[in-house]
PDB file of N, CA, C and O in Angstrom, chain B, residues numbered from 101:
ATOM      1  N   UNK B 101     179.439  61.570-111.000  1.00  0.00           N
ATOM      2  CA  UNK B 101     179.865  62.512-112.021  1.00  0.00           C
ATOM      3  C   UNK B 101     181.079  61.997-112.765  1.00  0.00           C
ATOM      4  O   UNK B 101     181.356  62.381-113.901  1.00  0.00           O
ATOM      5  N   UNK B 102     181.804  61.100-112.075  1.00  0.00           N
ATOM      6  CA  UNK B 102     183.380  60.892-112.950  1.00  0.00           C
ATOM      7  C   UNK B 102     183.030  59.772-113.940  1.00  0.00           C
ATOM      8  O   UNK B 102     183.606  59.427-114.971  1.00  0.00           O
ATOM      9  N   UNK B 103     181.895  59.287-113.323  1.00  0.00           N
ATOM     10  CA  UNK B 103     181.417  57.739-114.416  1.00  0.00           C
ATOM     11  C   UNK B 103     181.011  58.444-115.763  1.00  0.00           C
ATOM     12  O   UNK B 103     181.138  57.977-116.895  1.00  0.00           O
ATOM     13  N   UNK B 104     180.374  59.954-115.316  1.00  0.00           N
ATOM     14  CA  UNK B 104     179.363  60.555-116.731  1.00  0.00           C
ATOM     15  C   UNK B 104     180.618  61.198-117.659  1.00  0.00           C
ATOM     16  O   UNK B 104     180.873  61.170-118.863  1.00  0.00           O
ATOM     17  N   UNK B 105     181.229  61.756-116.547  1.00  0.00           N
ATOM     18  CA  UNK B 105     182.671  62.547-117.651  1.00  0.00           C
ATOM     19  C   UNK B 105     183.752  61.459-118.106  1.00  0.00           C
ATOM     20  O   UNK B 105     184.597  61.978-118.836  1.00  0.00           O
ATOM     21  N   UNK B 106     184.033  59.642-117.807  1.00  0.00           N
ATOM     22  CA  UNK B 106     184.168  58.803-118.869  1.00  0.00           C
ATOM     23  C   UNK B 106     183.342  58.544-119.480  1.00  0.00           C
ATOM     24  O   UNK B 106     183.450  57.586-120.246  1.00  0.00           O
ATOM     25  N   UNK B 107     182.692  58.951-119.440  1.00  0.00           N
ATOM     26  CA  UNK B 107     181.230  58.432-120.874  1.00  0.00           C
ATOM     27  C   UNK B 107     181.004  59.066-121.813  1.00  0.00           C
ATOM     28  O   UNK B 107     180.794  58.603-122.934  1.00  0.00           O
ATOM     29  N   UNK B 108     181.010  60.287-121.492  1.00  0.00           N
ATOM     30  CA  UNK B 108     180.576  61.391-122.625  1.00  0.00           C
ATOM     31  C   UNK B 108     182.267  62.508-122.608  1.00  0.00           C
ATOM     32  O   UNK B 108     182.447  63.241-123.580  1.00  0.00           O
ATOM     33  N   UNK B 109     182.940  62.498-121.879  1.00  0.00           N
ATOM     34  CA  UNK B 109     183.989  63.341-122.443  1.00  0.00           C
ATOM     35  C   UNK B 109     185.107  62.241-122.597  1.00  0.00           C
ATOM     36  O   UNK B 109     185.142  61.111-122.111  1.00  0.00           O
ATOM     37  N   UNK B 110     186.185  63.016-123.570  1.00  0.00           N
ATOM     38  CA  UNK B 110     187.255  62.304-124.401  1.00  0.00           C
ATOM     39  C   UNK B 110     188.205  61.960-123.257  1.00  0.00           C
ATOM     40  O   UNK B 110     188.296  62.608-122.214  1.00  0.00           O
ATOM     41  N   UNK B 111     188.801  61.024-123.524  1.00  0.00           N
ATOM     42  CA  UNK B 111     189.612  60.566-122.491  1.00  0.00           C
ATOM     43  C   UNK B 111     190.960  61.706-122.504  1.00  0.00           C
ATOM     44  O   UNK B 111     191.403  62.428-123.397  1.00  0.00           O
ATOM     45  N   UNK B 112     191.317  61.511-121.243  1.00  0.00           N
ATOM     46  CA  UNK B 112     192.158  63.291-120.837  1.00  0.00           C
ATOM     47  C   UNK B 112     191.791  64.540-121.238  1.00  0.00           C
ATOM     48  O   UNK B 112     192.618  65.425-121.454  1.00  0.00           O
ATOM     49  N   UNK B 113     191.236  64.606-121.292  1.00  0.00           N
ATOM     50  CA  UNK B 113     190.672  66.267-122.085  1.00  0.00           C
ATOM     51  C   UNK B 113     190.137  67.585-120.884  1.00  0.00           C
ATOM     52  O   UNK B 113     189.708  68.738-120.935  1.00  0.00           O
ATOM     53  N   UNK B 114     190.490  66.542-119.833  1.00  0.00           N
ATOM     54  CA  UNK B 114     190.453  67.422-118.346  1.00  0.00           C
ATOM     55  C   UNK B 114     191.994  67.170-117.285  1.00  0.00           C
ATOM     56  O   UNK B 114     192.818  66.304-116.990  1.00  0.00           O
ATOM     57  N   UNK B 115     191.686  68.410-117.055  1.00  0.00           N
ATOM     58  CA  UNK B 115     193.609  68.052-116.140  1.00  0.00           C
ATOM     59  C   UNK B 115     192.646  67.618-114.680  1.00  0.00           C
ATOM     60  O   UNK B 115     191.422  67.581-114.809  1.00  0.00           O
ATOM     61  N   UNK B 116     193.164  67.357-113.564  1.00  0.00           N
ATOM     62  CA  UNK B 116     193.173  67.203-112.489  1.00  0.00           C
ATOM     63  C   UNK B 116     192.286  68.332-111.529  1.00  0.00           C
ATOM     64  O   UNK B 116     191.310  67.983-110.865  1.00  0.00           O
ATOM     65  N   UNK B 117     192.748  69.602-111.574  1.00  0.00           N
ATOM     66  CA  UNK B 117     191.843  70.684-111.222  1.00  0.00           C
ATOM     67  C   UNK B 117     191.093  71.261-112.068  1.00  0.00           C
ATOM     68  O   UNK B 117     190.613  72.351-111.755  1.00  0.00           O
ATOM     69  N   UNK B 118     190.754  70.585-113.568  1.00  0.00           N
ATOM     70  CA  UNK B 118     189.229  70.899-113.879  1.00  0.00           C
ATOM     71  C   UNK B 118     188.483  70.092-113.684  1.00  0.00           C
ATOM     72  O   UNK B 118     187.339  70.449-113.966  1.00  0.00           O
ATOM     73  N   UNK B 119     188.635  68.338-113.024  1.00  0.00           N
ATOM     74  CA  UNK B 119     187.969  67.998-112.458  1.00  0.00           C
ATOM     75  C   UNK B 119     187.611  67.750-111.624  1.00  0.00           C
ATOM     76  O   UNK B 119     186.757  66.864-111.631  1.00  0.00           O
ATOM     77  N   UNK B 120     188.075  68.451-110.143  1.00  0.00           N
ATOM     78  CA  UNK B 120     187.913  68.720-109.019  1.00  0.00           C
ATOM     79  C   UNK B 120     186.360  70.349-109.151  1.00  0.00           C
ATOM     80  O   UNK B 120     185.415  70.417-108.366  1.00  0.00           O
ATOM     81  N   UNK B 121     186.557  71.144-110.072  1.00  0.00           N
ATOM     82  CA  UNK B 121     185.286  72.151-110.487  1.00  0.00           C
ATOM     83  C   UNK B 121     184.452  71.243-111.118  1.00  0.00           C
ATOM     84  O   UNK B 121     183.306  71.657-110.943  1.00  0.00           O
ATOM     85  N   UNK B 122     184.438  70.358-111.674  1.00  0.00           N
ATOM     86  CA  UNK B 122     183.415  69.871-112.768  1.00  0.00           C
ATOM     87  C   UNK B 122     182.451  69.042-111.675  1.00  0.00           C
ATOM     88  O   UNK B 122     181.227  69.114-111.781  1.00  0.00           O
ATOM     89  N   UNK B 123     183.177  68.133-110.460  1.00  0.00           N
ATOM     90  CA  UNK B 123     182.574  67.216-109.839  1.00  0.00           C
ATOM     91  C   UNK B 123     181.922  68.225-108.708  1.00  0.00           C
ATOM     92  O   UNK B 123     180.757  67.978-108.399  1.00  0.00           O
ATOM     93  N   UNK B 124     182.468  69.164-108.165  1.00  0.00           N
ATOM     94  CA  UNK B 124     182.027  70.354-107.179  1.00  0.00           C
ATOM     95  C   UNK B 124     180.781  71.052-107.963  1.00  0.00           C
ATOM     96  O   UNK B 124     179.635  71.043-107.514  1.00  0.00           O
ATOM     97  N   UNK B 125     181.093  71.556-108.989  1.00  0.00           N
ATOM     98  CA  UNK B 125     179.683  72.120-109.802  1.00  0.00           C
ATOM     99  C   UNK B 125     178.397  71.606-110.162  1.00  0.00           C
ATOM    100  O   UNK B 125     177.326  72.211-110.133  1.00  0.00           O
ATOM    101  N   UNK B 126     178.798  69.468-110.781  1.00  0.00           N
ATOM    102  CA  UNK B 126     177.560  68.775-110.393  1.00  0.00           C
ATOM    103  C   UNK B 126     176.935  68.291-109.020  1.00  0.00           C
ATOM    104  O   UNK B 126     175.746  68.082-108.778  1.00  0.00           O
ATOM    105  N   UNK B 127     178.100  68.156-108.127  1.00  0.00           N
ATOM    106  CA  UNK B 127     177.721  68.316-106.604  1.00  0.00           C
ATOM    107  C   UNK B 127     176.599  69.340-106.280  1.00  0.00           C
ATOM    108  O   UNK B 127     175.411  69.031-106.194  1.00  0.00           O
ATOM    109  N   UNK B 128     176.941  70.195-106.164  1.00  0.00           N
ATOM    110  CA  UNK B 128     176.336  71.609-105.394  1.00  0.00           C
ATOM    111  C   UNK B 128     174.470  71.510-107.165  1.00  0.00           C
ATOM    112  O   UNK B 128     173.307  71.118-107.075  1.00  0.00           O
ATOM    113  N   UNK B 129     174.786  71.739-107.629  1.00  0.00           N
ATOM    114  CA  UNK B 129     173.979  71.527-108.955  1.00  0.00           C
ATOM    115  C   UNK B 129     172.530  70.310-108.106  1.00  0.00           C
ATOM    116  O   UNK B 129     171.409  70.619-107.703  1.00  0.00           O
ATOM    117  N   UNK B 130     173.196  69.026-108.122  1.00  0.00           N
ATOM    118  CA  UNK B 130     172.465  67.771-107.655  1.00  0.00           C
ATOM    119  C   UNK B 130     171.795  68.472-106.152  1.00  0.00           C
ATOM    120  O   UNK B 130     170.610  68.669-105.880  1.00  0.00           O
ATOM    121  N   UNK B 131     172.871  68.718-105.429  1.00  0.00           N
ATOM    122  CA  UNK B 131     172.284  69.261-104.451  1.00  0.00           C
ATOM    123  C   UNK B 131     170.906  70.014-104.099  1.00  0.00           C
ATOM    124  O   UNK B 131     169.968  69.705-103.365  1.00  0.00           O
ATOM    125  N   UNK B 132     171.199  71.289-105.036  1.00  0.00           N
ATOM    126  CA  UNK B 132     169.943  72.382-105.153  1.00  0.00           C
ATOM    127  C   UNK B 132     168.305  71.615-105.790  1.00  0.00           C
ATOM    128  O   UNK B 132     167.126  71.898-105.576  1.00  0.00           O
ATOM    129  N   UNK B 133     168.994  70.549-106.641  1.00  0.00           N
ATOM    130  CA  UNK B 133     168.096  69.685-107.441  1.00  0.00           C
ATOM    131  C   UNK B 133     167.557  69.365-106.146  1.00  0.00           C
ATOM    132  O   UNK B 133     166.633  70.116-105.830  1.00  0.00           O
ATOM    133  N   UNK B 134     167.825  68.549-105.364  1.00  0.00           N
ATOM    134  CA  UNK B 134     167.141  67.600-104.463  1.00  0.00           C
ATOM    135  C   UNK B 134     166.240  68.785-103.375  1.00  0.00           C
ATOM    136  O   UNK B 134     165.038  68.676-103.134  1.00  0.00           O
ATOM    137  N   UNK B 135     166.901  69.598-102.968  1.00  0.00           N
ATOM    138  CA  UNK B 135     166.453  70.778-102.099  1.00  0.00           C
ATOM    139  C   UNK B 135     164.814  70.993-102.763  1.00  0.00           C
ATOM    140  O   UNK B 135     163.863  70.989-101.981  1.00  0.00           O
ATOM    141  N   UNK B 136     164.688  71.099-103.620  1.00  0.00           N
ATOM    142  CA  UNK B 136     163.488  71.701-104.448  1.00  0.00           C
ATOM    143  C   UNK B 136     162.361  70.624-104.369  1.00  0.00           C
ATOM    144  O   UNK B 136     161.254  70.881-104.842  1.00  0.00           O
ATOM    145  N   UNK B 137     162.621  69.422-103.780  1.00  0.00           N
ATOM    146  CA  UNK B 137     161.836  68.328-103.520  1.00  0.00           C
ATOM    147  C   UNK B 137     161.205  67.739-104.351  1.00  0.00           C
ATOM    148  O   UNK B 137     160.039  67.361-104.245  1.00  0.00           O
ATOM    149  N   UNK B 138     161.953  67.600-105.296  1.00  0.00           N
ATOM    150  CA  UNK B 138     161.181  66.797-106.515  1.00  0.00           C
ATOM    151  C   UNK B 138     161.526  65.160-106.670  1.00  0.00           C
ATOM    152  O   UNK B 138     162.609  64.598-106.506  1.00  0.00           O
ATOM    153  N   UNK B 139     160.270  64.613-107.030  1.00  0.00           N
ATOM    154  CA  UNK B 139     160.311  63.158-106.833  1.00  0.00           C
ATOM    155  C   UNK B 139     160.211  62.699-108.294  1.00  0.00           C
ATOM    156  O   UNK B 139     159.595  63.162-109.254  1.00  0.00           O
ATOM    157  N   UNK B 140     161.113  61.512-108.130  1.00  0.00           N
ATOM    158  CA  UNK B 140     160.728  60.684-109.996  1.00  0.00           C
ATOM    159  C   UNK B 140     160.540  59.691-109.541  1.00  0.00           C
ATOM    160  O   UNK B 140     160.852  59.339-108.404  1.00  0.00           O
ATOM    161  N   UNK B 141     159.801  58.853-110.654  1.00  0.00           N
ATOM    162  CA  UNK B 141     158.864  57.977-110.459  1.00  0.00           C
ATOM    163  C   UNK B 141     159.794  56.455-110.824  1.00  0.00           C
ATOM    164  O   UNK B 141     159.330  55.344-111.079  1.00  0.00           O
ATOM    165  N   UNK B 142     160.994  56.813-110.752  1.00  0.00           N
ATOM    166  CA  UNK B 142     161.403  55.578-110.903  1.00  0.00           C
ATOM    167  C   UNK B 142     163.065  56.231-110.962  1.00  0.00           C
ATOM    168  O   UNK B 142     163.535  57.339-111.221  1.00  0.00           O
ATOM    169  N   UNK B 143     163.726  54.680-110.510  1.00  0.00           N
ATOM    170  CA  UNK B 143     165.408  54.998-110.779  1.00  0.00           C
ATOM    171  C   UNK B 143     166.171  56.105-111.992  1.00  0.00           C
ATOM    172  O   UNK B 143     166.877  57.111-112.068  1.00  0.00           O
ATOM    173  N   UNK B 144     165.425  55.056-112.855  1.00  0.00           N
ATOM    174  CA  UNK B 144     166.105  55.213-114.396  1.00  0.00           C
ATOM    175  C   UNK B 144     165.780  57.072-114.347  1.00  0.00           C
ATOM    176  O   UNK B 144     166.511  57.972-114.759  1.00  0.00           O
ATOM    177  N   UNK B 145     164.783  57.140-113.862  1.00  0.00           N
ATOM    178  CA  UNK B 145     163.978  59.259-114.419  1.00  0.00           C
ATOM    179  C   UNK B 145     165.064  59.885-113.730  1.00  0.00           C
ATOM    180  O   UNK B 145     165.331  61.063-113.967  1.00  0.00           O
ATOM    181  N   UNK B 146     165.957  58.970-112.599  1.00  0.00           N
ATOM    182  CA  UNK B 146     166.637  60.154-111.593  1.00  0.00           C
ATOM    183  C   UNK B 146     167.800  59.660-112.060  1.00  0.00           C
ATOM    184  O   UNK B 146     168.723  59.688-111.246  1.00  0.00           O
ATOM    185  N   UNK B 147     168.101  59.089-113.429  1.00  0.00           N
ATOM    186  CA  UNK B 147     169.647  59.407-113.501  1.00  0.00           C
ATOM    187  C   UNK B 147     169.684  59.908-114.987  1.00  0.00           C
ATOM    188  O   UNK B 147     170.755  60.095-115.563  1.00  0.00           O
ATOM    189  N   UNK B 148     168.748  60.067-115.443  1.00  0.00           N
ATOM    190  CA  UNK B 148     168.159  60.403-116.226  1.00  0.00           C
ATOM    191  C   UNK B 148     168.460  62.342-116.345  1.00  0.00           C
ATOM    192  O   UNK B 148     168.781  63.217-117.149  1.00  0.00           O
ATOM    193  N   UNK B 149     168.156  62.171-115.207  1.00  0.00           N
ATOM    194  CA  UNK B 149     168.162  64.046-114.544  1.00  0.00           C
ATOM    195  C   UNK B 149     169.366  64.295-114.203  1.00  0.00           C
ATOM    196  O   UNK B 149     169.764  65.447-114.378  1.00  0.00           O
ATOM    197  N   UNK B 150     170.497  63.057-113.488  1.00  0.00           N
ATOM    198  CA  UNK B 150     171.420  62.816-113.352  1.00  0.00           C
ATOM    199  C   UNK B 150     172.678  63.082-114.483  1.00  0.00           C
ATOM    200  O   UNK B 150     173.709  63.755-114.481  1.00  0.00           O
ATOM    201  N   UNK B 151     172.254  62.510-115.088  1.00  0.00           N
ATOM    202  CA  UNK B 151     172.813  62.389-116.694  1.00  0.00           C
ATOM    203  C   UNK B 151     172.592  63.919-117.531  1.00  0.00           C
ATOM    204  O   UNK B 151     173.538  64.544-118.010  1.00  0.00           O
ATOM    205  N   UNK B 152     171.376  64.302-117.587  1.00  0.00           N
ATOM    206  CA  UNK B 152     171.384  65.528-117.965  1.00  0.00           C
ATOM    207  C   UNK B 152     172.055  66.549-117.497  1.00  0.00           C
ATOM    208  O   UNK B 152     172.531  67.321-118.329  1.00  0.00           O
ATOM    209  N   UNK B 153     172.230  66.771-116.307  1.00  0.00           N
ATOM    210  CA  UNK B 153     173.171  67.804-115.663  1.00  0.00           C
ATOM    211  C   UNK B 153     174.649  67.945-115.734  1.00  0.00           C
ATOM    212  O   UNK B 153     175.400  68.918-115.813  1.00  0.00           O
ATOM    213  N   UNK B 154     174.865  66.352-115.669  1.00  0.00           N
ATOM    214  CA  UNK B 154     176.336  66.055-115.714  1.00  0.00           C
ATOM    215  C   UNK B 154     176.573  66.361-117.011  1.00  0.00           C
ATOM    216  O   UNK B 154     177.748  66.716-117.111  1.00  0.00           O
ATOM    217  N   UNK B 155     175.907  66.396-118.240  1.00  0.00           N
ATOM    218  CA  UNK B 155     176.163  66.566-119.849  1.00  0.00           C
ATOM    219  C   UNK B 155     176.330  67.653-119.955  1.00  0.00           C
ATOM    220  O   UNK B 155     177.411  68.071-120.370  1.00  0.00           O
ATOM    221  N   UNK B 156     175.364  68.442-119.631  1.00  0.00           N
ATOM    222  CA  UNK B 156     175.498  70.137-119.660  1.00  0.00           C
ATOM    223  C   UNK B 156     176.878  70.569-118.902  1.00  0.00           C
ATOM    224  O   UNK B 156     177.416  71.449-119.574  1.00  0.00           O
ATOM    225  N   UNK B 157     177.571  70.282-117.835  1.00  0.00           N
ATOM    226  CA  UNK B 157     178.918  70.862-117.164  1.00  0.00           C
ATOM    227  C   UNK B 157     179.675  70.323-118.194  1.00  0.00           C
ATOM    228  O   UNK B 157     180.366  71.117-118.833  1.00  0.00           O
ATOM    229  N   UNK B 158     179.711  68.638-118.630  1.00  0.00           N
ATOM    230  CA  UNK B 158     180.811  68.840-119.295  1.00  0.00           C
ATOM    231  C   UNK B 158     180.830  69.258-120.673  1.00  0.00           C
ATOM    232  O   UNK B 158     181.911  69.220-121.261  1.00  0.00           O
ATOM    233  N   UNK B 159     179.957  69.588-121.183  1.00  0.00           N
ATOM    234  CA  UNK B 159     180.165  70.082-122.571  1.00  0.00           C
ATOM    235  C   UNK B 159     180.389  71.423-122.345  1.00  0.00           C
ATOM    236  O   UNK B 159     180.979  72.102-123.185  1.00  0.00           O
ATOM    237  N   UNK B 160     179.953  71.921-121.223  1.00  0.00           N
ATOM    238  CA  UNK B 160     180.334  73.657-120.956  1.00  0.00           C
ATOM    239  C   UNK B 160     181.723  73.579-120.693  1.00  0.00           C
ATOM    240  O   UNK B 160     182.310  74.536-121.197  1.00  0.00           O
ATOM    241  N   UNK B 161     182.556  72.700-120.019  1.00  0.00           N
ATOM    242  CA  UNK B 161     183.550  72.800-119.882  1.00  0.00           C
ATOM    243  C   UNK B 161     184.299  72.302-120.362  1.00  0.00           C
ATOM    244  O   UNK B 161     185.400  72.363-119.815  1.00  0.00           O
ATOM    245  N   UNK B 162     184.155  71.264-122.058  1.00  0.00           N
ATOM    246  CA  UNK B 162     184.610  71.675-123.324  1.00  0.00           C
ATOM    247  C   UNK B 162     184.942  72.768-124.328  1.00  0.00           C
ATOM    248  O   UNK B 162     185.670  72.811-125.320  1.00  0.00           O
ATOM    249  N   UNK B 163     183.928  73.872-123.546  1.00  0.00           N
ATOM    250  CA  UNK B 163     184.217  74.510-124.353  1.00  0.00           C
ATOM    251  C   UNK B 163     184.947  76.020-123.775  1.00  0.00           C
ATOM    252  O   UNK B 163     185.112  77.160-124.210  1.00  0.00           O
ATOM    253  N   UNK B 164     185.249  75.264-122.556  1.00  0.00           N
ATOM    254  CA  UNK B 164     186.606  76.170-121.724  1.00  0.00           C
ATOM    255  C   UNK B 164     185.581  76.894-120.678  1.00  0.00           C
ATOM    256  O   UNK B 164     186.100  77.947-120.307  1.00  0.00           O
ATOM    257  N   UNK B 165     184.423  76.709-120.133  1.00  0.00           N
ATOM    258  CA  UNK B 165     184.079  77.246-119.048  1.00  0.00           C
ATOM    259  C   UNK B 165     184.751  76.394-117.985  1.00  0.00           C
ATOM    260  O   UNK B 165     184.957  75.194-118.169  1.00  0.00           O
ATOM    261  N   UNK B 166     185.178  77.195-116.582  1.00  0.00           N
ATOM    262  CA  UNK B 166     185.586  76.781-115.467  1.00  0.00           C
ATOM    263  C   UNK B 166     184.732  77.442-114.188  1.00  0.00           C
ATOM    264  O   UNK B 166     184.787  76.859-113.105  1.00  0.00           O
ATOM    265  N   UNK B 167     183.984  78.600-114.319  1.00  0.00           N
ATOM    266  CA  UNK B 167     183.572  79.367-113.095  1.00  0.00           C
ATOM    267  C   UNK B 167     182.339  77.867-112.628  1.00  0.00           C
ATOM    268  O   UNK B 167     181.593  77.366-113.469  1.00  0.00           O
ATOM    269  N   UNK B 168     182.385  77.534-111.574  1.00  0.00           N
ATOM    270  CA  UNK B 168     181.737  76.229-110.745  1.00  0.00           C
ATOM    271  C   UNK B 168     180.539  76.896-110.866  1.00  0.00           C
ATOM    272  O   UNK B 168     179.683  76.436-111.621  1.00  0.00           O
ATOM    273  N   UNK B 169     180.235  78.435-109.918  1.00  0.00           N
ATOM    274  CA  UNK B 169     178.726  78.837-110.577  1.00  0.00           C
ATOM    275  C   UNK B 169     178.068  78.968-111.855  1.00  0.00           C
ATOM    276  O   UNK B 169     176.852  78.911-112.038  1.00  0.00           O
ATOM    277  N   UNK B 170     178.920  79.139-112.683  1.00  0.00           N
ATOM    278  CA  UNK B 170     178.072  78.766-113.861  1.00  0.00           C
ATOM    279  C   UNK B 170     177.763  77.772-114.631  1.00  0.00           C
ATOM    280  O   UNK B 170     176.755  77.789-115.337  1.00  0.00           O
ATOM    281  N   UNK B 171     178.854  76.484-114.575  1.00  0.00           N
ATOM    282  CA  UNK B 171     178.576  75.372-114.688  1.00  0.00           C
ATOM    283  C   UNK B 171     177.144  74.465-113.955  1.00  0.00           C
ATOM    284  O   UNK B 171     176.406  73.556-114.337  1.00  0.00           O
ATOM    285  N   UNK B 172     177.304  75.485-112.455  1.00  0.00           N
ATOM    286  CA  UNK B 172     176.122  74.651-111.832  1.00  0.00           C
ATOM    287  C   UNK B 172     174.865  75.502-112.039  1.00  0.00           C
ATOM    288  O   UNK B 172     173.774  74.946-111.919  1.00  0.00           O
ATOM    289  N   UNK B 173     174.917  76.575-112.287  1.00  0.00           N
ATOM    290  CA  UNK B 173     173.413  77.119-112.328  1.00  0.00           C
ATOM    291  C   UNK B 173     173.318  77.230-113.793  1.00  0.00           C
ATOM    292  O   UNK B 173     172.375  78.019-113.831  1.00  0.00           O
ATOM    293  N   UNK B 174     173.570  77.041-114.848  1.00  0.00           N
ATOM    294  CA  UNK B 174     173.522  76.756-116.050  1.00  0.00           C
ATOM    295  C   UNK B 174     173.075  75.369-116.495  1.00  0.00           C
ATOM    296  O   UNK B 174     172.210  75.249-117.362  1.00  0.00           O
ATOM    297  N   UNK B 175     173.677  74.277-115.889  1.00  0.00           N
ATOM    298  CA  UNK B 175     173.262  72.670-115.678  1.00  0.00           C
ATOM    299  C   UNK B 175     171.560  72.881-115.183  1.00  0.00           C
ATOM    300  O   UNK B 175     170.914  72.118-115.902  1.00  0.00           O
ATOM    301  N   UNK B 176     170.696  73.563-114.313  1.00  0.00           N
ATOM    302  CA  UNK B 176     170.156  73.841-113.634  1.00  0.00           C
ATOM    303  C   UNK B 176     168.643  74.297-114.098  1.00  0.00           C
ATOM    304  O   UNK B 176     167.514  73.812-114.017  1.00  0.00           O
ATOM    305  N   UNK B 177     169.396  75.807-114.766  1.00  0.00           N
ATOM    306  CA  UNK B 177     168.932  76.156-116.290  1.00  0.00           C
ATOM    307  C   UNK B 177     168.442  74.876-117.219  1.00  0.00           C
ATOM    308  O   UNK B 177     167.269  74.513-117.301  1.00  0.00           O
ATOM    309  N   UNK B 178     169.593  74.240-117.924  1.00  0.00           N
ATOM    310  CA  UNK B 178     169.044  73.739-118.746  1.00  0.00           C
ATOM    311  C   UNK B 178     168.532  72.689-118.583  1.00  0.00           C
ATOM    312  O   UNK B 178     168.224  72.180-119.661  1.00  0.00           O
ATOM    313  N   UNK B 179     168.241  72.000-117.591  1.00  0.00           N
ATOM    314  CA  UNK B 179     167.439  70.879-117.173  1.00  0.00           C
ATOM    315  C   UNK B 179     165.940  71.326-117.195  1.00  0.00           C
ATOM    316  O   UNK B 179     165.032  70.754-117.799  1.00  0.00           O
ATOM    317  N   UNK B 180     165.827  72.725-116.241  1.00  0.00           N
ATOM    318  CA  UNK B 180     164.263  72.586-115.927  1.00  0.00           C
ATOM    319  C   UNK B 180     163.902  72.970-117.264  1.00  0.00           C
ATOM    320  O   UNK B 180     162.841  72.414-117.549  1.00  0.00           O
ATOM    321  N   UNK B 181     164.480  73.932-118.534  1.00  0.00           N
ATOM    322  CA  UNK B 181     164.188  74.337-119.643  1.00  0.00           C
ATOM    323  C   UNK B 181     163.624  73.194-120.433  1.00  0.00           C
ATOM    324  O   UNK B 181     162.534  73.190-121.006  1.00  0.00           O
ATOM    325  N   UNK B 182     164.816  71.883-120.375  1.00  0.00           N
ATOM    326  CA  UNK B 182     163.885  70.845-121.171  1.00  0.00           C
ATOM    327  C   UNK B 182     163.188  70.164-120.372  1.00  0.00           C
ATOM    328  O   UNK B 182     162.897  69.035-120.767  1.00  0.00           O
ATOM    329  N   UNK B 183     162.778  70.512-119.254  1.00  0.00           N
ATOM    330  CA  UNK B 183     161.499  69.478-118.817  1.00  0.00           C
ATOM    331  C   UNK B 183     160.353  70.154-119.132  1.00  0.00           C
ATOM    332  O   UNK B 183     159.256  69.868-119.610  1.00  0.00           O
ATOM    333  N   UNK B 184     160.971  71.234-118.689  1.00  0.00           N
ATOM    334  CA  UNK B 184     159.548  72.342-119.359  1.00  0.00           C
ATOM    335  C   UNK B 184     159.046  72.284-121.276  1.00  0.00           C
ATOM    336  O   UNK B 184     158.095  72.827-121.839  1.00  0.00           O
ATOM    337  N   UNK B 185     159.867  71.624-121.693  1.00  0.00           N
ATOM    338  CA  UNK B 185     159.690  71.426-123.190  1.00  0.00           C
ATOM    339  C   UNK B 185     159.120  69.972-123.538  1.00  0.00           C
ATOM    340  O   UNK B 185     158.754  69.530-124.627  1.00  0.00           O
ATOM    341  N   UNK B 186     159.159  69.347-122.239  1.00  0.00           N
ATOM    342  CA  UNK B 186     157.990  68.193-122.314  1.00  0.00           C
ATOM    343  C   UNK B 186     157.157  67.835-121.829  1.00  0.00           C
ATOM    344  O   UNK B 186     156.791  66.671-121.663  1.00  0.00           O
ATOM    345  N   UNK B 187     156.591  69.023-121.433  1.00  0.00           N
ATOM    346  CA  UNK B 187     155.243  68.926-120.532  1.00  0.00           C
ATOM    347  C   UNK B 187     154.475  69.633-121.755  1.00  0.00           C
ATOM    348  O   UNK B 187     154.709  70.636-122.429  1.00  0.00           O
ATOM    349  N   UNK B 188     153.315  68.532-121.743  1.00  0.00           N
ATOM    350  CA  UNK B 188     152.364  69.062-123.024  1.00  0.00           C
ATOM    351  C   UNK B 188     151.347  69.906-122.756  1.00  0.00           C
ATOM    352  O   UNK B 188     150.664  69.974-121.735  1.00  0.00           O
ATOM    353  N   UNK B 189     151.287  70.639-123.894  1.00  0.00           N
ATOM    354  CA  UNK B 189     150.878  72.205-123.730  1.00  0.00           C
ATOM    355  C   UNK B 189     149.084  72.049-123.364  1.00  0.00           C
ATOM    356  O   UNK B 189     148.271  71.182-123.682  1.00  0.00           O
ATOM    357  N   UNK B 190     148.967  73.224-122.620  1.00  0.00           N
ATOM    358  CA  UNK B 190     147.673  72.952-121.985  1.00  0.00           C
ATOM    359  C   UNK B 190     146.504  73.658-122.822  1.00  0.00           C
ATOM    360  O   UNK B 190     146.884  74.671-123.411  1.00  0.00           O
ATOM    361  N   UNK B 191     145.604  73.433-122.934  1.00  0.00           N
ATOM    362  CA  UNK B 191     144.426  74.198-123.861  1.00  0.00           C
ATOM    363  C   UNK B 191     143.604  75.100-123.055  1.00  0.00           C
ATOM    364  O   UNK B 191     142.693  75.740-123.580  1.00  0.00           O
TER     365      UNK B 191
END
């Protein structure tokens, strides 16, 4: 998570104890992910999923969210939302 929040968030733009919630929220987040037993078919798909989750906390917490549950069940949210937006529609 700290590799994704230098990548995609601005350098300092988090104090110290918002990123102790940000890394706890994709923690517990990744966690529930794996619980649900889902397999990808290759490295790259699982950081991929990786990457998506971690994007969603920190742009939520750009924009001043801090509650860890909602960062993580919101990350969670919007993952399965866009996978579900690329699974092609059935006839």
């Amino acid at each position: 998570m700290l590799q994704i929040i230098k990548t995609h968030g601005e350098e300092g733009s988090f104090q110290p104890e918002d990123l102790i919630v940000l890394v706890a929220a994709f923690d517990e987040a990744w966690q529930q992910f794996e619980e649900t037993g889902v397999r990808f078919t290759s490295d790259h798909e699982l950081e991929q999923a990786r990457n998506k989750l971690g994007k969603y906390i920190i742009n939520q917490a750009k924009k001043g969210e801090r509650d860890k549950a909602v960062l993580r069940d919101g990350a969670l949210l919007a993952y399965s939302q866009s996978v579900l937006q690329l699974r092609p529609a059935r006839d």
